[in-house]
Structure formats: structure tokens, C-alpha cells
N, C-alpha and C positions, 0 to 999 in steps of 0.2 A: 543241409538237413539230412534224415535218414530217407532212404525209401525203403519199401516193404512193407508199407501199412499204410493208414490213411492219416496221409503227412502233413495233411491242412487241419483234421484234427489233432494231429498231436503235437502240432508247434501252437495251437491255440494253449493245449495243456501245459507244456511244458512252459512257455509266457505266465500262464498262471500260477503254475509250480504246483498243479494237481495231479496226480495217479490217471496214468491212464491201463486200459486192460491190456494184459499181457497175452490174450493172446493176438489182439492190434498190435502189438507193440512187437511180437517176434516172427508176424509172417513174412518169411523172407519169398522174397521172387530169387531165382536161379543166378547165379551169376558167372561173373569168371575174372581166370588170373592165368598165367603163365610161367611154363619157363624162363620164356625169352628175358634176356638180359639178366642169366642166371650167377655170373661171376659178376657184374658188375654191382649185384645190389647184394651178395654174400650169402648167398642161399648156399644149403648145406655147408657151411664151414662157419667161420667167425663172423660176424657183423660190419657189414662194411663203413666202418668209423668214419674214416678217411672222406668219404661221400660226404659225411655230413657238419663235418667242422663247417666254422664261417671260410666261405670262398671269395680269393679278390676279384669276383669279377665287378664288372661294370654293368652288366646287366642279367638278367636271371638268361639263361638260357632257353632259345623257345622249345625244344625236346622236351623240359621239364615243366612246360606250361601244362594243362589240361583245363575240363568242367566238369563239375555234378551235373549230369543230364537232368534231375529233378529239376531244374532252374527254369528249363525249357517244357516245363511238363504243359503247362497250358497251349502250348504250340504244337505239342506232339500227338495229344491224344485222339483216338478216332472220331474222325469229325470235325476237328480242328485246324486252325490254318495259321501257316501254309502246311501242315503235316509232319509225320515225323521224318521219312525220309527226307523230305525239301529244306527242315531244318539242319539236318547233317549236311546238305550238301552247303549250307551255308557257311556253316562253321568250318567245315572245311576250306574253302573262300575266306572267310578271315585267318586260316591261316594256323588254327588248332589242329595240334596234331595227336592228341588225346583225347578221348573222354571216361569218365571216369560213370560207369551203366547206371541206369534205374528203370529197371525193365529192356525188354527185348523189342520192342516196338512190332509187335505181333509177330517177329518169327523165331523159329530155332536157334540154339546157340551156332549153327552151322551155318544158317542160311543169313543171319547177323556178322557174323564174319565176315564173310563173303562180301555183303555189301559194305563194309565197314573199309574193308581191303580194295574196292573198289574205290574207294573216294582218300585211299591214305591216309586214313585213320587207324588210332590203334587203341583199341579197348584195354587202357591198362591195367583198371581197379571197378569195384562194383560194390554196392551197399547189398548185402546179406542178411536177414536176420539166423539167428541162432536154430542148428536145422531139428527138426523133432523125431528123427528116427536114424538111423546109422544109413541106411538107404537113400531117404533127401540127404544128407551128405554127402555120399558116394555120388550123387546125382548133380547137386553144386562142384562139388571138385571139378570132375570129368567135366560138366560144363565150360568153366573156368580153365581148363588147358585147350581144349574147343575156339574158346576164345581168343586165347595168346594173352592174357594179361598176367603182371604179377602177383596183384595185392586180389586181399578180400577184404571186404570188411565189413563190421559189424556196425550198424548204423544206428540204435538206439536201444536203451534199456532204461525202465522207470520200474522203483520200487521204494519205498522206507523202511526195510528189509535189511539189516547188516547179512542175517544166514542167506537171503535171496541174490544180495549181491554176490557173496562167496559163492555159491554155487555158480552163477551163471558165469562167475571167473574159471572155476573149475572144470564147469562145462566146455569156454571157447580155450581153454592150453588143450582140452581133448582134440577139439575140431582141429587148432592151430598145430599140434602135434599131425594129424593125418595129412592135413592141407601142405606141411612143408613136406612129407613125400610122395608130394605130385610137384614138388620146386614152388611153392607160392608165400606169398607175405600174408600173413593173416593181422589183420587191426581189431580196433575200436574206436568208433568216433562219440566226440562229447559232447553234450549238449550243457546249459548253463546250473542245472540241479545236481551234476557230479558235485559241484563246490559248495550248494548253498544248503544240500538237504544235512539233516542233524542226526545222524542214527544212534548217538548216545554219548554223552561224556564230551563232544564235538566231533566225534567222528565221521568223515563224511564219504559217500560213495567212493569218490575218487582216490581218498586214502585203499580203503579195501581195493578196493582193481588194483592200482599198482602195487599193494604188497602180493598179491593172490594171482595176476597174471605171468607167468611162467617169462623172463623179458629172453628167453631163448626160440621163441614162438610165435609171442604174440609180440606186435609194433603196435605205436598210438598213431591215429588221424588227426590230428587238432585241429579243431574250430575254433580259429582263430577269435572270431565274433564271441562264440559261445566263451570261450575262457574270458575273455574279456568283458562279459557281462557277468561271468562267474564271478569274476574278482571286484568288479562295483558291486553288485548285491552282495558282497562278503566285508565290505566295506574298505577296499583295498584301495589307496589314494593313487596309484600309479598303475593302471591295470596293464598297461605295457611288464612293468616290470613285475608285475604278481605273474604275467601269461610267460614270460622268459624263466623266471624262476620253476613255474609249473614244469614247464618242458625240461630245464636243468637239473631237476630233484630225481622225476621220474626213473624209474630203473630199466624202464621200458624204452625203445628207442621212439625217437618222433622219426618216421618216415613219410607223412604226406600232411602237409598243412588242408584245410579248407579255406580261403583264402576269402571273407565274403566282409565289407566293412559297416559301421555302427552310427546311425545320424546322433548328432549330440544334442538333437533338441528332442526326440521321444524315445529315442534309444534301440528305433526299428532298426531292422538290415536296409543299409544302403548299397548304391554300385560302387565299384570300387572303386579310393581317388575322392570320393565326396563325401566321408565320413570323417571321423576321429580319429582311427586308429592309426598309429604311427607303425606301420608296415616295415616301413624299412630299418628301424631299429630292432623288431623282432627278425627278420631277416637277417637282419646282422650277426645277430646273437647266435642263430642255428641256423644253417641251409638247410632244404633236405630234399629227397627227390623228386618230388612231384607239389605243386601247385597249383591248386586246385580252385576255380575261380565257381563261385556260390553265390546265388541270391536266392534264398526263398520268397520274397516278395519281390518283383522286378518294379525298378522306380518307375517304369515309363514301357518299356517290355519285354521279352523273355530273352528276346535279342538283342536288343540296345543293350541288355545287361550283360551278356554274351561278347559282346562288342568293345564295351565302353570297357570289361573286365581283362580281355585280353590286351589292348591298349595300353591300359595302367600297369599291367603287371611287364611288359616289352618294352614300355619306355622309362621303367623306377629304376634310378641311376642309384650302383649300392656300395 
């Protein structure tokens, strides 16, 4: 899911395929991205292709495992148990060696480090909303090399808006252009109304994003789930193959999956491994650097899901 806004309302909306307000929808929390691993994922020069052809391995590599911490947000918030730090320190215990922020968990970009670097963890990427003045920018960036991660991303946008969409394309190649000189990946992640809303003649969000996002700047997140419920409500018979083609068309590169799967009998999110989706055949199709294991509803709990998520993705033989 996205975070930066109030994410229990707005995957309620987005399930319903109503408008939610924009400016719910673009408060971004602080995040961060880095240099680190600047040659290896093609920053400042060409795109690193190579990275993301189909790979013969045998199994995803754990480096490129990660979570969306929103998964864990019921665990983490204050008050809550076992807390946020004691939840990091688990996940670290199973053996994740990413996470992928939703908030700071009450500290600084500095003093998150810190503790993040304490438990060998590496904050690679982080849900953003779109910043509203050149200053929160400057402010996200700086954070974001603070951190050490590479990516940003942009975690939700709703409108039936074709000029709303253009713009706020236009807006993140701006952000995406300053973000890559501080070394960072700038995204966008999707949710299931990029493919289903109708802005005219058939035109649909997702069209405008990828002809309007700059693909020298900006990279996609895919949500897996999400494209995959994009392409049933689109009326797509094979949604494996509509979500491979989505990714193949694009002009934009896929650099981090969301990785979260689909019960086939209400068509919630499930844990990984107990859904529908045929994972490994979109895997196959495209590797790409980070996999990113997501449940906005945990079947059982925020950690089992955590658990059960890292598991399926360490042991799917590919």
C-alpha cells in the first residue's frame, strides 16, 4: 500500500474506486534513499538493464528480499505491541535485511539510522507523497541520503483528472530530476484504478503516467496484487499475463515489485504462497532489484505475515 496518508481510508476508497481528497492522498512523511549501491543499480549513467533481465537463479537472492513497514503498522504504533522497535528487532531475527520505511518510528532520519545500523538493517526505499514546496523537497532528499537508501517513492495518487494526472507526472520527473542529484531512484507505486478508471475515449491513468513520466528519472514499483486486480476488473482472462505485459510495455523501468498475493475466493490480500497469483511466472518474466513482501491486511498477524512473506519468497524455486 502507500503510506503518508490515512492508508486504512484509502485502500477502503480505492476497493471502492471512489476519489479520495488530495490532500490525504499527498501527505507525505520524510523519507529516504541513497547513494549506496550507486554503480550497481545505474545511477547517474545508463540504466542498469542487465540487473533486471530474467536471472537463472534458483532462488531470489536474500539481499534483494525486503518489507513495506506499513504491513506492520498495527504493531508498531505507540502503544502498541510489541512496539516498533521490538518489531525491527524481529525482523531482523528472521533474517530481512531491508525494509522498505513508513514513517520514522518516532525518531530522526539520523537517530533511525543509527538504530536501523544497529540491528543490520538497511533502509533502502520509502513511501513519499508528492512534496508541496521546493523546501519539503530539499528536506525529503537530505533525509533520504541520512538514511542510506536508494529509491523514493511515490505511493499513491487518485483523480479522474486526465490534466490532474499530467501534472502530478510533470510534477514527480521535477522532484525525480533533483532526487537523482543526491544519487536516488525516484518511483511510483500503483494501485488497482491506474487500469480501471476511464478519463475519456478509454484512456486510463496509467496510460498518461507512462507516456508523461520522464523513464530517465522516474522507475515503477509494481504492485503486484494491484495490477493484478487491475487487470480482472479490466476484464483481462489471464491477469498474470496482462500484469507481465503491463511491465513489458512500460517505457519506464520496473525497479521494485510489491510483492503481497490475492485470495481467490473474495479477492482480499492474502500472505504470500496462499493466494492465486502465480508469482513465479511473473518472476520469471522480469527480475528486478528489490522484492518487497506487503500485506495490508495481515491474515493472522502483522508478523506471521512478515514471516510467512519472507519464507515463500527464500524458498520459490525459479
Amino acid at each position: 500500500m502507500c503510506y503518508g496518508y490515512d492508508g486504512d481510508r484509502a485502500l477502503q476508497q480505492s476497493l471502492a474506486g471512489r476519489p479520495t481528497s488530495r490532500r490525504g492522498l499527498l501527505r507525505g512523511l520524510a523519507s529516504g534513499a541513497a547513494v549506496a549501491g550507486v554503480a550497481a543499480t545505474g545511477l547517474g549513467g545508463s540504466p542498469a538493464h542487465a540487473d533486471l533481465r530474467p536471472k537463472p537463479w534458483k532462488k531470489i537472492p536474500p539481499g534483494k528480499i525486503s518489507i513495506q513497514l506499513y504491513t506492520l503498522r498495527n504493531a508498531m504504533g505507540p502503544g502498541d505491541s510489541p512496539g516498533f522497535d521490538e518489531t525491527m528487532r524481529r525482523l531482523a531475527r528472521m533474517g530481512y535485511p531491508k525494509v522498505e520505511l513508513a514513517g520514522y518510528g518516532q525518531r530522526t532520519a539520523t537517530e533511525l539510522r543509527d538504530f536501523l545500523d544497529s540491528l543490520d538493517i538497511h533502509a533502502s526505499s520509502s513511501h513519499d507523497g508528492i512534496s508541496d514546496s521546493s523546501e519539503a523537497l530539499e528536506r525529503k532528499l537530505q533525509n533520504a541520503v541520512t538514511l542510506g537508501q536508494q529509491y523514493i517513492v511515490v505511493p499513491y495518487l487518485y483523480s479522474e483528472s486526465k490534466d490532474q494526472w499530467k501534472a502530478w507526472a510533470h510534477q514527480m520527473n521535477r522532484e525525480a530530476e533533483r532526487a537523482r542529484s543526491y544519487g536516488l531512484h525516484y518511483g511510483y507505486h500503483n494501485h488497482a484504478h491506474e487500469f480501471t478508471i476511464d478519463l475519456g475515449g478509454g484512456l486510463r491513468p496509467w496510460d498518461v503516467l507512462t507516456s508523461e513520466l520522464d523513464p530517465r528519472y522516474v522507475h515503477l514499483e509494481a504492485d503486484l496484487y494491484w495490477v493484478v486486480r487491475g487487470g480482472i476488473e479490466s476484464g483481462a482472462s489471464d491477469p498474470e499475463g496482462f500484469t507481465i505485459e503491463t511491465i513489458r510495455e512500460a517505457p519506464q523501468q520496473v525497479l521494485q515489485y510489491h510483492v503481497k498475493d490475492r485470495h481467490a475466493s473474495d479477492g482480499d490480500m492474502a500472505d504470500l504462497g496462499t493466494g492465486m497469483i502465480d508469482f513465479k511466472r511473473i518472476f520469471r518474466a522480469h527480475a528486478v532489484q528489490e522484492y518487497i513482501v506487503e500485506n495490508d491486511t495481515p491474515d493472522v498477524t502483522p508478523l506471521h505475515s512478515a514471516e510467512v512473506g519472507y519464507d515463500f519468497l527464500r524458498g520459490l524455486r525459479l
